[in-house]
C-alpha positions in Angstrom: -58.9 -136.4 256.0 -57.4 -136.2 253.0 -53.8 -134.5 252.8 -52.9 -130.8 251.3 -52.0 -130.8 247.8 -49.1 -129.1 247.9 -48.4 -128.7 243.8 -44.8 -127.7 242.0 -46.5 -124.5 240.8 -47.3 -123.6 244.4 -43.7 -124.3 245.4 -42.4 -121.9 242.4 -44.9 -119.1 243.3 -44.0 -119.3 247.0 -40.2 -119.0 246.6 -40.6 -116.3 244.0 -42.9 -114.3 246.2 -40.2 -114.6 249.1 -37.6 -113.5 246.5 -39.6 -110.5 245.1 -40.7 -109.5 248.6 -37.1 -109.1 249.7 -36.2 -107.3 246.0 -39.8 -104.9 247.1 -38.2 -104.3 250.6 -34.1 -103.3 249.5 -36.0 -101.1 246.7 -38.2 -99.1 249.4 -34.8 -98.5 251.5 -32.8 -97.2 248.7 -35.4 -95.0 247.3 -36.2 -93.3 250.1 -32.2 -92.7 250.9 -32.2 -91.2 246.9 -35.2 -89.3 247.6 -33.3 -87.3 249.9 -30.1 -86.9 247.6 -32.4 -86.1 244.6 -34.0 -83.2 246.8 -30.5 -82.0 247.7 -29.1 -82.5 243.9 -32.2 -80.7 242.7 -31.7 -77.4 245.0 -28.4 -77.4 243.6 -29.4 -77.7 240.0 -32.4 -75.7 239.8 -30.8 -72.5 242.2 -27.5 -72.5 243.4 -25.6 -73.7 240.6 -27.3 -71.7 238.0 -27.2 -68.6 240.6 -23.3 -69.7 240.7 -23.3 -69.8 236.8 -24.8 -66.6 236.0 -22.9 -64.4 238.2 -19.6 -66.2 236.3 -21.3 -65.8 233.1 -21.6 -62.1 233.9 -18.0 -61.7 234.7 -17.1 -63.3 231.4 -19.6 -61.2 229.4 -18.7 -57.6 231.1 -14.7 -58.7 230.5 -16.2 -59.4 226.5 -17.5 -56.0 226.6 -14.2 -54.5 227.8 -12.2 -56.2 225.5 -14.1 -55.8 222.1 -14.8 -51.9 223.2 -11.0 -52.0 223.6 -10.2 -53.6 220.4 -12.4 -51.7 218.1 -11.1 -48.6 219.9 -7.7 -49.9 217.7 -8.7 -51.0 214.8 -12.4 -49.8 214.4 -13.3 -53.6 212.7 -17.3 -53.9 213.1 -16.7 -57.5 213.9 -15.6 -55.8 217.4 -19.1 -53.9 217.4 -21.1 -57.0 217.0 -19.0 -58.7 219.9 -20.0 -55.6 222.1 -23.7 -56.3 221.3 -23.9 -60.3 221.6 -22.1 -59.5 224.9 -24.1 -56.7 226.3 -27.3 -58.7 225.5 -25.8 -62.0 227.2 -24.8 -59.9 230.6 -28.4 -58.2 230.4 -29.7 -62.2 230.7 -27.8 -63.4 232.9 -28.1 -60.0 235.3 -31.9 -60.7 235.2 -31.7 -64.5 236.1 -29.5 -63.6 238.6 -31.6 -61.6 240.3 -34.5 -63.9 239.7 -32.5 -66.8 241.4 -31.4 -65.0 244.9 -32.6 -65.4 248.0 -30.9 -62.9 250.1 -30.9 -59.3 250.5 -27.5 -59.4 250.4 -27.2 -60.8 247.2 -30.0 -59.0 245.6 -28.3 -55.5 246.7 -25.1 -57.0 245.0 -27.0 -57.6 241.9 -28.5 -54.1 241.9 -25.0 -52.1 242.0 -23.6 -54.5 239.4 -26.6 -53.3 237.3 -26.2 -49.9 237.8 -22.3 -50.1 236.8 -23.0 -51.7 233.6 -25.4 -49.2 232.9 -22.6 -46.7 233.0 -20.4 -49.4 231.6 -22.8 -49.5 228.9 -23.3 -46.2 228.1 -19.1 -45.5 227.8 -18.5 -48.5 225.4 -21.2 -46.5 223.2 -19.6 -43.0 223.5 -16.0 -44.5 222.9 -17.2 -46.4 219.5 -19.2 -43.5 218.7 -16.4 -41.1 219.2 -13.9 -43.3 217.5 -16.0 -43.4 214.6 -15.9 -39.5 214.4 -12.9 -39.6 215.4 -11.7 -41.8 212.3 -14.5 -39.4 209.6 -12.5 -36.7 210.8 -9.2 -38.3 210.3 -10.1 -39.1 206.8 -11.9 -35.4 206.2 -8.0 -33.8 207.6 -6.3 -36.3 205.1 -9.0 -34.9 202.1 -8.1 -31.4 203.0 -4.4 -32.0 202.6 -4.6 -34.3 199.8 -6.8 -30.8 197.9 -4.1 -28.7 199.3 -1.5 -30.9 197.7 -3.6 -30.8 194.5 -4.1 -26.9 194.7 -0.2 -26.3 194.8 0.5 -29.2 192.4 -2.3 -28.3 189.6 -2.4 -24.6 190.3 0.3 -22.8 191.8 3.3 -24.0 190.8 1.8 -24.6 186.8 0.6 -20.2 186.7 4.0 -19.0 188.2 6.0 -17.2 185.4 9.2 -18.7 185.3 10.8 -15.4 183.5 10.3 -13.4 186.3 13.0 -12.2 188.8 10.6 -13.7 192.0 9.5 -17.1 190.1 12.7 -19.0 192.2 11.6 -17.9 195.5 7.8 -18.9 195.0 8.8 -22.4 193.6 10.8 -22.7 196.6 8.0 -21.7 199.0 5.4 -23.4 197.1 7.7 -27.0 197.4 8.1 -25.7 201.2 4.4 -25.9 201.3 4.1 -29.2 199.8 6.5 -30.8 202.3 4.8 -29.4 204.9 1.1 -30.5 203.9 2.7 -34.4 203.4 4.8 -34.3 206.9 1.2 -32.8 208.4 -0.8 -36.0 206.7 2.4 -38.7 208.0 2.5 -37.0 211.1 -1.3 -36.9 211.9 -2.1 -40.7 210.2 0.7 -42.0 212.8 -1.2 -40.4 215.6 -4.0 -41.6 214.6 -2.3 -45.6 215.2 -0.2 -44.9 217.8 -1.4 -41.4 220.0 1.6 -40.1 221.6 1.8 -36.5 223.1 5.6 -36.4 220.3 3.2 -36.7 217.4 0.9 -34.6 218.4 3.2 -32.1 218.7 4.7 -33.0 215.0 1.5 -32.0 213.9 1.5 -28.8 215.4 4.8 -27.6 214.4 4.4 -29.0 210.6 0.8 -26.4 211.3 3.3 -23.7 211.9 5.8 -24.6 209.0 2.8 -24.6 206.7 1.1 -21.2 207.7 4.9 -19.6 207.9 5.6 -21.4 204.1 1.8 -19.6 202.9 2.7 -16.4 205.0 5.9 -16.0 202.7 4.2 -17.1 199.6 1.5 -14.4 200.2 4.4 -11.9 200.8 5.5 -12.2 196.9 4.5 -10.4 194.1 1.5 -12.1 193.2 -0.9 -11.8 190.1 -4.4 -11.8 190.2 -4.6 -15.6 189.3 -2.3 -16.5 192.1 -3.8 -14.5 194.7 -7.2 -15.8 194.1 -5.5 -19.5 194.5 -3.4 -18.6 197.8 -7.0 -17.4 199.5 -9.1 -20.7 198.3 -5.5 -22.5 199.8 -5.9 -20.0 203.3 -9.7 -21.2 203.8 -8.8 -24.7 203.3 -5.9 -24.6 205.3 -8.1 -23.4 208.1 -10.6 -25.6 207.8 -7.7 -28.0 208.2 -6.3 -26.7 211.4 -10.0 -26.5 212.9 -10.3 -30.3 211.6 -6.9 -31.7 213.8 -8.4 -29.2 217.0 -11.4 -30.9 217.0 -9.8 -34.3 217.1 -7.4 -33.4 219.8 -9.8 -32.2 222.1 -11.7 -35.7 220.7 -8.7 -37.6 221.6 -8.2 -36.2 224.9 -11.9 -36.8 225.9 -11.6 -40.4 224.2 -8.5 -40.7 226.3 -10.5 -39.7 229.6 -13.9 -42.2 228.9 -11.1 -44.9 228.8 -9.4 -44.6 231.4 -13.1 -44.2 233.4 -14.2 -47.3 231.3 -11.2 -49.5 232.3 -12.1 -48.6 236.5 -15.4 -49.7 235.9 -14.7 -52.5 234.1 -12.2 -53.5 237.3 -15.0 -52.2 239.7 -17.0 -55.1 238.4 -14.9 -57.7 237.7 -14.1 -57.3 241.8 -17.2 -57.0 243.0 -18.3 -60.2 240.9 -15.0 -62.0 242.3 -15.1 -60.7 245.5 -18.4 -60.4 246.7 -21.3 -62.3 244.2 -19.3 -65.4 243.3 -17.8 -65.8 247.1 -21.6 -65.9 248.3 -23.0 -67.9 245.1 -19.7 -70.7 246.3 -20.7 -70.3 250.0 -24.6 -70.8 248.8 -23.2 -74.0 246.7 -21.4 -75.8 249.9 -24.6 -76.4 251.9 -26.6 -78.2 249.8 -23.5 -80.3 248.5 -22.9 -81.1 252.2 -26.3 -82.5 252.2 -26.3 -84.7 248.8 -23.1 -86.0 250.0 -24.2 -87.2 253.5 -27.4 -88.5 252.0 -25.6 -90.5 249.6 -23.5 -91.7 252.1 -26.4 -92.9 253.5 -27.8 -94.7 250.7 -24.3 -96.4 249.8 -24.5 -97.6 253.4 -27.8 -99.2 253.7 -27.0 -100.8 250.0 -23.9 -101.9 251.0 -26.3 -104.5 253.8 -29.3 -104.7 251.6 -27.8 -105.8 248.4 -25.3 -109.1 250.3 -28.5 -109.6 252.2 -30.8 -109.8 249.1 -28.4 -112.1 247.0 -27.9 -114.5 250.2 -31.8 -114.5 250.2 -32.7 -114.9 246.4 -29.3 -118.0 246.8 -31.3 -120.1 249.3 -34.5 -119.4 248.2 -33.2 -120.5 244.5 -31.0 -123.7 246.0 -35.0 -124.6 247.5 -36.9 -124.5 244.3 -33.8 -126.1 242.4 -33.9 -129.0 245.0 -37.8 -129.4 245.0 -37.5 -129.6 240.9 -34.5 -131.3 240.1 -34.7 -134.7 242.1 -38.5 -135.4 240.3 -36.5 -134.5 237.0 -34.1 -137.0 238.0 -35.9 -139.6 239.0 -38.1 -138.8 235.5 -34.7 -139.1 233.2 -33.6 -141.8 234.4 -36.8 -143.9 233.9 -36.6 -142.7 230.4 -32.9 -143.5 230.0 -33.5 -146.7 230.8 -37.1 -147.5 228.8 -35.0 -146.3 225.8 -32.3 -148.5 226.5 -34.7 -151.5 226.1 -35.3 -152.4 229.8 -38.9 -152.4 230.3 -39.2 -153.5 233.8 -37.8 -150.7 235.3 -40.1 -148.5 237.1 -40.2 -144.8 238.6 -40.4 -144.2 242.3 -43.5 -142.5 243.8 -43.0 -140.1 246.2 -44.3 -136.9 247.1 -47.8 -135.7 246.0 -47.4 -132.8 243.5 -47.1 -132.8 239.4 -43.9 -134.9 239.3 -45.6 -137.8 241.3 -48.5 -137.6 239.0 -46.4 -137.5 235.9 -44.3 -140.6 237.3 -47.5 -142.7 237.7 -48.6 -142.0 234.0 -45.1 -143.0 233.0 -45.2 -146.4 234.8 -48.8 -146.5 233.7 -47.3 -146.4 229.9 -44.5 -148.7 230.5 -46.9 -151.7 231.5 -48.9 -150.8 228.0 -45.7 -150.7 226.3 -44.7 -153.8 227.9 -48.1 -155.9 226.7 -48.1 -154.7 223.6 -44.1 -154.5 221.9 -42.5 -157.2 219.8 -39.0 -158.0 220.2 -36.8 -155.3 219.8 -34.0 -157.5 218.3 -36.2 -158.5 215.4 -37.2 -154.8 215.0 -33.2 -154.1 214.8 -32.8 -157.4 212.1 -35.5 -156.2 209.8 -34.7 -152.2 209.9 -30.8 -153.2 208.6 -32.0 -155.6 206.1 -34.2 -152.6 204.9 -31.5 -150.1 205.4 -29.6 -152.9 203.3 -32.2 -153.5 200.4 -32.4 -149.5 200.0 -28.8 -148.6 199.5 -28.6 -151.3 196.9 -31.1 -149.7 194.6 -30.3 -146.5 195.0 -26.9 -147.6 193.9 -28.2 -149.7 190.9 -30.3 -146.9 190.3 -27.1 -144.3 190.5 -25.1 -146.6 187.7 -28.2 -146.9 185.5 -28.4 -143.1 185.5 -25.2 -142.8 184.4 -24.5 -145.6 181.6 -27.9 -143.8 180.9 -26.1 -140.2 180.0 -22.8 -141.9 178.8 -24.9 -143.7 176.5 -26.6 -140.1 175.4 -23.6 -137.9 174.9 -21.6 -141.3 173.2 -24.6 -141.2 170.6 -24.2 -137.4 170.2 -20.2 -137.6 169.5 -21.0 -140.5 167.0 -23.4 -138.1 164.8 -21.2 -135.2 165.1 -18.3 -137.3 164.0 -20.1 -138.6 161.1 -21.3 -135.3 160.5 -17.9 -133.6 160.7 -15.6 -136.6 158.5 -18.9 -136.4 155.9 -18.5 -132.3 155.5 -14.1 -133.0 155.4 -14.3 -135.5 152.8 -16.9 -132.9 150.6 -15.0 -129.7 151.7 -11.4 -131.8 150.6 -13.2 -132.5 147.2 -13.8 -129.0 147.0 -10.9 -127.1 148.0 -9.1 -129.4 145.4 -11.6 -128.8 142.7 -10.7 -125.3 143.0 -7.0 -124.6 143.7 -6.9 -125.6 139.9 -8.3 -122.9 138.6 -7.4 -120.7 141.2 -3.3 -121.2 140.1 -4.5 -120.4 136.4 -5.6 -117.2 137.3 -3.3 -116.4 139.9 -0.6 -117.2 136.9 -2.5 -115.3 134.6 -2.9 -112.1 136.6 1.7 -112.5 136.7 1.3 -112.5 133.3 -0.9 -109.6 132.9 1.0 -107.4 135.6 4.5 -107.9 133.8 2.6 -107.3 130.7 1.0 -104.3 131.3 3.4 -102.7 134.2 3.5 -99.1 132.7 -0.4 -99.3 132.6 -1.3 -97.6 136.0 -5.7 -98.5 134.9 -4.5 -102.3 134.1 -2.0 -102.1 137.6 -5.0 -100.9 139.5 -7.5 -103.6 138.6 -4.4 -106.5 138.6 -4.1 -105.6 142.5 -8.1 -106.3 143.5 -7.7 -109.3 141.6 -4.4 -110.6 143.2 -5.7 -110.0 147.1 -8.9 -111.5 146.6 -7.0 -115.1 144.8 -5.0 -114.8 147.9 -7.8 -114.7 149.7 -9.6 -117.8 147.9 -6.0 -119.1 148.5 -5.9 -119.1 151.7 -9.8 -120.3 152.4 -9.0 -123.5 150.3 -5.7 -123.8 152.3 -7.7 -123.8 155.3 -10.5 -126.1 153.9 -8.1 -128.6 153.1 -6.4 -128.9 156.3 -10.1 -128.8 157.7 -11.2 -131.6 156.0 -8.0 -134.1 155.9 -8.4 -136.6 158.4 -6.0 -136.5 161.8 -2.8 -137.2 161.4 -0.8 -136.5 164.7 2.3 -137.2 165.7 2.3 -137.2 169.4 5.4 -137.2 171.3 6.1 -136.5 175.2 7.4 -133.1 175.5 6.3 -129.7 177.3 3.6 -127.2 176.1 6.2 -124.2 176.3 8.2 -125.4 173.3 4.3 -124.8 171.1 3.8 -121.6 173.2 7.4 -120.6 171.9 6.7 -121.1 168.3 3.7 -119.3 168.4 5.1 -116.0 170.1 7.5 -116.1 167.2 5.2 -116.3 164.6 2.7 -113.5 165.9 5.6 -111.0 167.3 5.8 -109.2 164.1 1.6 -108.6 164.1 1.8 -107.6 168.1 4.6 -104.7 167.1 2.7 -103.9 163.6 -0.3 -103.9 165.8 1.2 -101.9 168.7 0.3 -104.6 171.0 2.3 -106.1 173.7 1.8 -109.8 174.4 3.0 -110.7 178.1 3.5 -114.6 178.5 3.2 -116.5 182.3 4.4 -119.6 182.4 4.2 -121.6 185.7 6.5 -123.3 187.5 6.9 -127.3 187.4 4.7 -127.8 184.4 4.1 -131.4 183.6 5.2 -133.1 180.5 2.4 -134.7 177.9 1.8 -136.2 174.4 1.0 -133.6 172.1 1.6 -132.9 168.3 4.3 -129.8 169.0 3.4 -128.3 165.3 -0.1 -128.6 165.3 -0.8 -127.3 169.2 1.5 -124.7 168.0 -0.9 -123.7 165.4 -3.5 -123.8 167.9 -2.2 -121.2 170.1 -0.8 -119.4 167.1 -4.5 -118.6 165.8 -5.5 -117.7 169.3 -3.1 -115.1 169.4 -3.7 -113.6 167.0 -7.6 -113.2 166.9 -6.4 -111.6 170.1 -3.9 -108.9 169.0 -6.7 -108.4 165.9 -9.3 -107.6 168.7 -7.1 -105.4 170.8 -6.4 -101.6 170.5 -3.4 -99.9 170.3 -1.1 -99.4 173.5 -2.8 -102.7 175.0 -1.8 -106.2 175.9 -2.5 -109.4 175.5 -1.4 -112.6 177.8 -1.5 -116.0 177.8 -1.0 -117.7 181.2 -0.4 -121.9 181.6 -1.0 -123.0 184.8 -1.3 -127.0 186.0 -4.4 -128.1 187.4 -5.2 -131.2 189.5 -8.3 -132.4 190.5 -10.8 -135.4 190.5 -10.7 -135.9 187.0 -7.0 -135.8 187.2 -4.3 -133.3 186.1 -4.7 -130.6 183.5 -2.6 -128.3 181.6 -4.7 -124.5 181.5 -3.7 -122.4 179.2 -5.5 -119.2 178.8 -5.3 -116.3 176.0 -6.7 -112.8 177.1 -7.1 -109.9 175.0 -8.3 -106.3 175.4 -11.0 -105.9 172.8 -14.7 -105.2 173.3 -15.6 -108.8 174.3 -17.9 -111.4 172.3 -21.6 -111.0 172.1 -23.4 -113.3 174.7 -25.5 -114.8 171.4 -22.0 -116.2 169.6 -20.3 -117.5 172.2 -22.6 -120.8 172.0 -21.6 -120.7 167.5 -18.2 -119.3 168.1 -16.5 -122.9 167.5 -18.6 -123.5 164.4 -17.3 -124.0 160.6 -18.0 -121.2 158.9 -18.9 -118.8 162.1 -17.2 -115.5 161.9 -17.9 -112.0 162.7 -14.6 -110.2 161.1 -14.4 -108.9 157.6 -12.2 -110.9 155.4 -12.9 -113.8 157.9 -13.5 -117.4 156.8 -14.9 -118.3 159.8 -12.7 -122.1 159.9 -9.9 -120.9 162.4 -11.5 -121.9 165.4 -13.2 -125.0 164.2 -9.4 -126.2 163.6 -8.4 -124.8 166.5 -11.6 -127.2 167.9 -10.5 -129.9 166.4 -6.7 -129.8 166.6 -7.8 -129.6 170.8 -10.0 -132.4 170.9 -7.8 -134.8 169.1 -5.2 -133.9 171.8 -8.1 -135.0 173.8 -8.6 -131.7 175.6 -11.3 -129.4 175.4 -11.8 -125.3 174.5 -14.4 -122.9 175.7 -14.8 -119.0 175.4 -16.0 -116.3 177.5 -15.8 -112.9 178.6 -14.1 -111.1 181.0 -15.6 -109.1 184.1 -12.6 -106.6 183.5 -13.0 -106.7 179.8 -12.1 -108.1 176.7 -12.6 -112.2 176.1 -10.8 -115.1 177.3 -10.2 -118.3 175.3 -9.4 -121.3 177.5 -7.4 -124.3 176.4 -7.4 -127.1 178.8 -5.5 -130.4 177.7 -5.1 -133.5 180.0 -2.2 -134.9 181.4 -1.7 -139.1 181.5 -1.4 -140.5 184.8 2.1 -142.1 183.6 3.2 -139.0 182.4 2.1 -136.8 185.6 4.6 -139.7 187.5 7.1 -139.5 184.9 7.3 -135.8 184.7 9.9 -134.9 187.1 12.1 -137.1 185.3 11.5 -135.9 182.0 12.6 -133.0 183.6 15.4 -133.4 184.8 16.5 -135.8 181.9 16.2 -132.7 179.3 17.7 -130.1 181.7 
């Protein structure tokens, strides 16, 4: 018979089923302990704690109401108004859930008297802001009456009384009484109106009294027709007045009433919603929180067992599948470790039958075909170095080909360009000589001509244009000449500052006549080298002041030195900055070219000496712009090895 094939992925499946069977079983214990907690959670949520919340909700709204009723009963604000609306409509909502969410008759009869109290509530916050609002027309209706009486006695009375009649003292006396009393009436009645105590009210009253006695008097006098016809329009405005003030006293007092009945209920409520609907909505909130709480209890304790139990479980059943997997894997590397290391008479043990065992039989299977069919692995070794060997060696004959290749190349260009340049010195040398003859006749002749015909202002005129352009020529040929001689430096070891000096000398007086401030950083520890001091100095000297002509007014220009070291050895870097617009990205490639220039007046040789001067120092020049700004001109000259070693003391022989 043959035996069960009892196969790795068998193995795995088995163990995993015994691990998910356990997970299934903890899962069915817990759920049904949080199906009993959810029920008791979810009677809380969906009825007793929104029963719980609307009854506080309702406390907080009515207590709203009271306070904003209260508050516009001060000030009358209609932001007070609105608050009594938004309130009123949230109490109304949270009355009707209310209601909707009880259960008891109890609570439901609670909820019915609280309804009809706010209805009453309701119906006294309307009648106080209603009567406060006529209350405050009529205020300002009294205060019209008393302002026309004030105008009546200002504008009419006192203007028509004769003043040359025996009476005309006593009726400016009584009409001034009047006055004071109609202005003590309005003070008097606008502080009741803030404050509403019995003294003002009774201010207001007796300043009544000193008013009608004052018009009594008045109406006692001799009066003309004029005057009586004013005191009678002053008598039915005056008791329009006093009418006015009755009606809101007897307003006040009933105000004063609705209040004090508006406060009680508003206390009526508040108790009954502390007392009697939130102590039953609390006791309704206990029970079911007594529940949840021994339910989840319950749940914690049967997951305090499950969950050790289920991790003890899914350990073993994971230490079996890890021990029925990992000795085949094993036995597997090891074979392989050992194949690789050249020892093909090792073979794997077969044990078992399942994947591994087939997979080890295949192996040793392939290690017998391996063994019939390989050549020596030490002659493999040999010929793979001698080929490693025979490859580096032309890749590095290659390498130096490629670049005695390119030296080769750019040797070839300098040669041309050298030829080139001493061919167009020698011809430029010829001519600037040709011409600086004729060029000192006519500047000699125009010094004639000016001390011959000073007190001609025409002639003076004309002798000017001729002198600045000879200077001009003067100049070009000055530069052509020192163009086209052939080098001649002097080179001596000192330091790149004492050049820099010279040239920030010699272009200070352009920088202030330019209003441009040049800021020099030198750094520290600068190497000494072999350099030509004048002629670097020139160098520097032209770069400047291309910079300050390229710079605006109120800006600055810098020239920084710094030492480099690197691969190619060390450098000296020395970089001029200005401020200007920058260089066009098409003449930056020319820019170093005789005759290249873009300024008017220019002759376009400065920076082709400047080239040249740098290149004889054996350094090199390049241009660019900056990312700020502006362009940058680099000079970067080398520094000999002997003269990097020598430089500290060079330095401390000239300090």
């Amino acid at each position: 018979m043959k035996p069960l094939h009892f196969s790795i992925t068998s193995k795995v499946a088995v163990g995993l089923g015994i691990i998910l069977l356990l997970g299934m079983l903890s899962m069915l214990f817990i759920y049904r302990g949080l199906s009993t907690v959810d029920k008791a959670v979810g009677k809380l949520a969906e009825v007793e704690a929104p029963t719980s919340l609307a009854a506080y909700e309702m406390e907080i709204n009515a207590n709203g109401v009271g306070l904003a009723v209260l508050k516009y009963m001060d000030d009358a604000d209609p932001f007070y108004r609105a608050w009594v609306s938004d309130d009123d409509t949230d109490f109304k909502a949270f009355l009707r859930e209310y209601l909707r969410l009880v259960n008891t008759s109890r609570e439901r009869e609670l909820g019915n008297e609280v309804s009809r109290l706010f209805s009453e509530f309701e119906k006294l916050a309307r009648s106080l802001m209603e009567g406060k609002d006529q209350q405050t027309a009529l205020f300002q209706t009294v205060l019209e009456k008393l302002e026309e009486k004030d105008r009546i006695i200002d504008g009419q009375i006192q203007p028509a009384i004769d003043r040359q009649r025996s009476d005309a003292l006593a009726k400016i006396e009584t009409s001034m009484d009047m006055e004071a009393a109609i202005a003590e009436i309005g003070l008097w009645t606008t502080v009741y109106q803030e404050a509403s105590s019995p003294r003002h009210r009774q201010l207001v009253f007796a300043k009544k009294k000193e008013f009608r006695r004052a018009l009594a008097r008045f109406k006692g006098l001799d009066l003309s027709v004029a005057e009586a016809g004013v005191v009678r329009a002053l008598q039915e405005i005056a008791d329009q007045t006093r009418a006015s003030i009755r009606d809101i006293l007897a307003r006040e007092d009933r105000l004063s009433e609705e209040t004090t009945r508006f406060v009680e209920l508003r206390f009526e409520m508040d108790n009954l919603l502390d007392d009697e609907i939130q102590s039953l909505a609390l006791d309704d909130l206990t029970i079911p929180r007594l529940e949840a709480d021994a339910a989840a209890h319950a749940v914690l304790r049967t997951t305090s067992y499950l969950i050790p139990a289920y991790i003890l479980a899914t350990f073993v059943a994971g230490l079996l599948l890890i021990r029925l997997i990992h000795r085949p894997l094993k036995r597997l590397i090891a074979g392989t470790n050992a194949i690789g290391g050249g020892n093909l008479d090792y073979r794997i043990d077969l044990r078992g039958d399942d994947e591994f065992t087939d997979l080890a039989r295949d192996f040793n299977r392939m290690v017998d075909q391996l063994q019939a069919t390989t050549v020596s692995k030490r002659l493999l070794e040999t010929s793979e170095a001698n080929l490693h060997s025979t490859v580096a060696a032309l890749r590095h004959e290659i390498g130096e080909r490629e670049r005695a290749e390119q030296e080769r190349a750019r040797l070839h260009i300098e040669l041309r360009r050298g030829e080139t340049l001493s061919a167009m010195g020698a011809l430029v040398a010829g001519v600037a000589h040709e011409v600086r003859n004729p060029l000192f006749g006519i500047s000699a002749t125009l010094d004639a001509m000016r001390a011959r015909f000073k007190d001609y202002e025409d002639v003076q005129r004309y002798t000017d244009v001729l002198r600045e352009e000879v200077n001009r020529l003067s100049r070009l040929m000055s530069e052509l000449l020192d163009y086209g001689k052939p080098p001649t430096l002097e080179l001596t070891r000192g330091s790149i500052e004492d050049s820099i000096t010279l040239a920030l000398e010699a272009c200070a007086p352009l920088a202030q006549q330019a209003g441009v401030e040049i800021v020099s950083r030198m750094g520290t520890d600068l190497p000494a080298l072999r350099l030509d001091k004048a002629r670097l100095s020139q160098v520097f000297q032209n770069l400047l002041q291309n910079a300050i002509q390229h710079s605006p007014s109120g800006s600055a220009v810098s020239i920084k030195v710094t030492a480099e070291a690197g691969n190619e050895g060390t450098w000296i870097s020395c970089a001029v900055k200005d401020s200007g617009a920058g260089l066009a990205a098409d003449d930056i490639a020319h820019l170093f070219e005789p005759f290249f220039t873009r300024r008017h007046g220019g002759t376009g040789l400065g920076l082709a000496i400047v080239r040249r001067i740098v290149e004889e120092h054996g350094g090199v020049i390049s241009a660019a712009n900056r990312p700020a700004g502006g362009a940058i001109m680099t000079v970067r000259l080398p520094v000999a090895a002997d003269d990097v070693s020598d430089s500290e003391a060079w330095r401390r022989a000239k300090s």
